[in-house]
C-alpha positions in Angstrom: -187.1 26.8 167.0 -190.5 28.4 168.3 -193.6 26.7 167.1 -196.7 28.3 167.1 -198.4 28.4 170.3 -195.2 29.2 172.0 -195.6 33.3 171.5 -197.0 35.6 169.6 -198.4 34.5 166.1 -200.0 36.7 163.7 -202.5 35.8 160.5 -200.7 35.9 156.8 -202.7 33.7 154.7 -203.8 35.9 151.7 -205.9 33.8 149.9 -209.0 35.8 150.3 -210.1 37.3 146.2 -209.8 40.9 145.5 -207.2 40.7 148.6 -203.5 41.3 148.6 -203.2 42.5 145.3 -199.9 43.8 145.9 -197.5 44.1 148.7 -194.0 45.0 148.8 -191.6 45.3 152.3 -188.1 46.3 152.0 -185.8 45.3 154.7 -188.2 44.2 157.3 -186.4 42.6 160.2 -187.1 40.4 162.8 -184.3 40.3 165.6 -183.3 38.5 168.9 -186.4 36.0 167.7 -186.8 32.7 165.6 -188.8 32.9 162.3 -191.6 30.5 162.0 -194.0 31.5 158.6 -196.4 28.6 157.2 -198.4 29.7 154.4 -200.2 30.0 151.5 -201.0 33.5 148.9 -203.5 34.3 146.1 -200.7 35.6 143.9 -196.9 35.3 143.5 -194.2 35.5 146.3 -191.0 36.6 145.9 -188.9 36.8 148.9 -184.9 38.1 149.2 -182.7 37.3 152.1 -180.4 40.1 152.8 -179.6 39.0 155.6 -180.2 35.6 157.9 -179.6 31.8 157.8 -182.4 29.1 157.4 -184.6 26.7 155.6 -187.2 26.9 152.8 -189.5 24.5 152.1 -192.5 23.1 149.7 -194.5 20.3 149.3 -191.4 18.7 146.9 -188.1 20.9 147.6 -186.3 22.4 150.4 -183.7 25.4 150.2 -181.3 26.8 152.0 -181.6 30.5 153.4 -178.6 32.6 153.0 -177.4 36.5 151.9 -178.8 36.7 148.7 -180.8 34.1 148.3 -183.9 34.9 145.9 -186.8 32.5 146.2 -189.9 32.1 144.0 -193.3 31.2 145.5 -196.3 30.6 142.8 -199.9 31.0 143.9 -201.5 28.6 146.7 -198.5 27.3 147.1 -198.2 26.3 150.8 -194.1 26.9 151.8 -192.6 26.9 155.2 -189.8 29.6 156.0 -187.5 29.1 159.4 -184.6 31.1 160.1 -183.4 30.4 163.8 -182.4 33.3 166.1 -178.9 33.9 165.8 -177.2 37.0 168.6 -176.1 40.0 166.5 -177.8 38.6 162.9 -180.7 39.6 162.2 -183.0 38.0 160.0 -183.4 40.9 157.2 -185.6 40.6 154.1 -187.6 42.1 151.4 -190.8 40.9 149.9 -193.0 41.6 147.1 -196.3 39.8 146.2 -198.5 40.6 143.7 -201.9 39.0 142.0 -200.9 38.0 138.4 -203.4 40.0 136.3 -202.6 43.7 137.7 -199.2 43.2 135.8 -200.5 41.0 133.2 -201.4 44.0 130.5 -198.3 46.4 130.7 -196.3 43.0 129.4 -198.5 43.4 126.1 -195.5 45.3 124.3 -192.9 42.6 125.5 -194.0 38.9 124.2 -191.3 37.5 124.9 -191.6 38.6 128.7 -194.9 38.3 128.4 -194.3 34.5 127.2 -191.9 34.2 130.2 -194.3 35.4 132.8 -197.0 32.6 131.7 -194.6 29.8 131.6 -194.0 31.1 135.2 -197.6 31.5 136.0 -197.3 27.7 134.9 -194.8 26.3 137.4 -192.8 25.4 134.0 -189.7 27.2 135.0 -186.8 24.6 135.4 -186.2 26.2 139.4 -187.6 28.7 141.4 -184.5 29.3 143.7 -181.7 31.8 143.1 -178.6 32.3 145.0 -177.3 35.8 143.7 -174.3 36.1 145.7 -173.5 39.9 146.3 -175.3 41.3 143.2 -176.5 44.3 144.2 -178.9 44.4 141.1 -181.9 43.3 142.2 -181.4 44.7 146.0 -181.5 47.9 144.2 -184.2 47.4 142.4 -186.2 46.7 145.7 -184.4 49.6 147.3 -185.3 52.1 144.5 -189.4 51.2 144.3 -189.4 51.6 147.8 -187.8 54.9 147.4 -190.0 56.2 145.1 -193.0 54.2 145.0 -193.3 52.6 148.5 -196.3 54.8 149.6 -200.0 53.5 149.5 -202.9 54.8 147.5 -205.3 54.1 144.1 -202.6 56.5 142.4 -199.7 54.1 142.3 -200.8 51.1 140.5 -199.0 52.6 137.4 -196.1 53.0 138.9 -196.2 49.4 141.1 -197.1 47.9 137.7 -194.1 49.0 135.7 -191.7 48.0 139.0 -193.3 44.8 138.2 -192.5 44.8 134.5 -188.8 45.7 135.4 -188.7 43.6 138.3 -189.5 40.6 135.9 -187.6 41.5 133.3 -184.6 41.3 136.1 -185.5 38.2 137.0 -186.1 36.8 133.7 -182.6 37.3 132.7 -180.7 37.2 135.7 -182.4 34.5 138.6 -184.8 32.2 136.2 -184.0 31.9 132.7 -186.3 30.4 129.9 -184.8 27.2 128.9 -185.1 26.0 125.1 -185.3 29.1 123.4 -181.9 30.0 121.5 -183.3 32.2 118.8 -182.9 30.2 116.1 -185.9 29.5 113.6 -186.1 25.8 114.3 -186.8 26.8 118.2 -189.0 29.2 117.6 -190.9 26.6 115.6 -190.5 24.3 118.7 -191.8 26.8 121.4 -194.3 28.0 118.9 -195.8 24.2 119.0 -195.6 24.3 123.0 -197.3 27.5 123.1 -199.9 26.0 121.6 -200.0 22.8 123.2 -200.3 24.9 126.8 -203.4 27.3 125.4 -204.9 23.4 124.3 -204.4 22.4 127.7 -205.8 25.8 129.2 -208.6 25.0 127.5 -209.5 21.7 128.4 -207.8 20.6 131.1 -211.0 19.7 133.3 -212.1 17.5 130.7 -210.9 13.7 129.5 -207.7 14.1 127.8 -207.3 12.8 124.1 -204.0 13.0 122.5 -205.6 11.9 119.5 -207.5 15.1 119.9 -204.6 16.9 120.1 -202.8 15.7 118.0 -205.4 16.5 115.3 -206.3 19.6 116.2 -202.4 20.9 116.0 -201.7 18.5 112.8 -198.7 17.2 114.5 -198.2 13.5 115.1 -199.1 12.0 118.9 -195.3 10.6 119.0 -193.8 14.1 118.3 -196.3 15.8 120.7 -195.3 14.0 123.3 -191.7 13.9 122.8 -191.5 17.7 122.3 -193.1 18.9 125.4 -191.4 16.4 127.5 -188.1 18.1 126.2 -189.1 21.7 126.9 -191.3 21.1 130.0 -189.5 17.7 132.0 -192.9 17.0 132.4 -195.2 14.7 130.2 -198.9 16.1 128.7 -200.7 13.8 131.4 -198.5 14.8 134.3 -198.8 18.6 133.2 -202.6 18.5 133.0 -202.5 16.1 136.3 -200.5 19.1 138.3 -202.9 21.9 136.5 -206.1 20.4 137.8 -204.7 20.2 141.4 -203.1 23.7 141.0 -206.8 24.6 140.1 -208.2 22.4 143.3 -206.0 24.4 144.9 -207.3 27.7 144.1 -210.7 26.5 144.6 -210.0 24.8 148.2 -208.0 28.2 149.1 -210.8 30.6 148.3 -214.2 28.7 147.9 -216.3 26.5 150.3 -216.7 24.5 147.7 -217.2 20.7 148.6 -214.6 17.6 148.2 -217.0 16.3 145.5 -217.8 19.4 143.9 -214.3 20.4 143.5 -213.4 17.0 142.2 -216.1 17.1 139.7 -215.0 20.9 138.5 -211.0 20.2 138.1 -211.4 16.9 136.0 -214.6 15.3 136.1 -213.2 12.9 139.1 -214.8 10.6 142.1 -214.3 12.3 145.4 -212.2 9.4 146.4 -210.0 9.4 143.2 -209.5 13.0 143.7 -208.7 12.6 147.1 -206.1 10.0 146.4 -204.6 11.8 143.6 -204.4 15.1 145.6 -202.7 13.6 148.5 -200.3 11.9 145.8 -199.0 15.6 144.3 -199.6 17.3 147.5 -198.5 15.3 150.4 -201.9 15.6 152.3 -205.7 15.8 151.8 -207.3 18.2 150.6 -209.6 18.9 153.7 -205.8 19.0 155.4 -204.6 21.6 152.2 -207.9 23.2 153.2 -207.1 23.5 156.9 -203.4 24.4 156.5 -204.2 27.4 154.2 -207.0 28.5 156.4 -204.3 28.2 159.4 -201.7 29.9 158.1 -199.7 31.4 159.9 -196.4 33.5 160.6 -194.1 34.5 163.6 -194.9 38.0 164.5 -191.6 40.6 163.7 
């Protein structure tokens, strides 16, 4: 496998705001040459294999690269792609990444969508790979926009926008499904109290958490707080609030020049040496090393 240094390497770290607002490639292909891509992006990733063999990987998972493999990158989230050369097999993929908030008010009309897409935005989706076999649904999708919207220019962010709303609407119901939500009034009631719990959290995240406070303000007991959301989310209220302030040091490492200590203070009121401790605990390295991996992104040149 080539490693950078050993040729050609080219920058793809967007991570810069008001950058990469929205980029879409349909079958770009890299032949007779091993795929190395290390990075980081301000918005969401999606990337489908049509063709090629390989390994994903984040700072928790890794996946396997195959035809028809659908992967799902969320925002500052360093991941490692390698596909290995292969004579007469190309590598062959199609990519679209977009900032969150250009698609964010043509889902005003669809809430449950629009619930979806923030449970996304969350990183509360129970996976974020996809292996969709031969389906030539989404392909065609991809094929289609390209088609017919693939050109550049200020006129086609209505048209990019509602690709987006179909694209997740595909996805939604096909690769990564909502979990918990069967339609029945007692769910609803259920996903009704998470919804709220979340916009709590939003809220306050960067300060001291209270269940007690919680608990009061939604006039549901701390037991059955806690019990609920760790049945819809896998994840307990601290450790959710725990991985939104580093998913917000993240951001602010990625795009500021921010200080250790400042950052710390912003995301949760923390030490600089708590924070560093706790960031290398979710992360798997410091957060001058996040810093400098993000700023060193790179990727193989096609």
């Amino acid at each position: 496998m080539r490693k950078r240094g050993d040729g050609p390497f080219e920058s793809n770290c967007d991570v810069k705001p008001g950058t990469g607002r929205f980029f879409s490639s349909y079958r770009q292909t890299t032949d007779d040459q091993d795929w190395l891509a290390y990075h980081a992006h301000q918005g969401i990733e999606l990337l489908y294999v049509h063709q090629g063999r390989g390994e994903a990987m984040t700072e928790d998972a890794r996946y396997p690269i195959r035809p028809g493999t659908l992967l799902l990158f969320l925002p500052y989230q360093l991941h490692k792609v390698e596909v290995p050369s292969v004579p007469g097999a190309p590598y062959v993929r199609s990519l679209v990444k977009f900032d969150p908030r250009i698609v964010e008010p043509y889902l005003t009309p669809y809430p449950g969508l629009a619930r979806w897409f923030l449970m996304l935005k969350r990183g509360l989706l129970s996976r974020s790979f996809c292996d969709l076999g031969t389906s030539e649904r989404l392909p065609g999708l991809l094929r289609d926009f390209h088609e017919l919207y693939g050109a550049s220019g200020p006129d086609k962010e209505e048209e990019r926008s509602l690709f987006l709303v179909s694209l997740l609407h595909e996805l939604r119901h096909r690769a990564f499904p909502e979990t918990g939500r069967d339609g029945s009034p007692e769910a609803e009631g259920r996903s009704l109290h998470i919804d709220r719990i979340m916009d709590w959290i939003e809220e306050r995240y960067a300060r001291p958490f209270d269940l007690q406070s919680l608990s009061g303000e939604l006039h549901l007991s701390p037991y059955y707080l806690s019990h609920l959301f760790k049945e819809h989310t896998g994840s307990s209220i601290r450790d959710y609030i725990t991985a939104r302030r580093i998913r917000e040091a993240c951001r602010l490492l990625s795009s500021t020049s921010d200080s250790i200590r400042s950052i710390a203070e912003q995301v949760g009121g923390f030490g600089a040496s708590h924070f560093c401790q706790l960031f290398k605990k979710c992360k798997g390295m410091s957060p001058e090393t996040f810093r400098r991996t993000v700023q060193q992104g790179f990727t193989a040149a096609p």
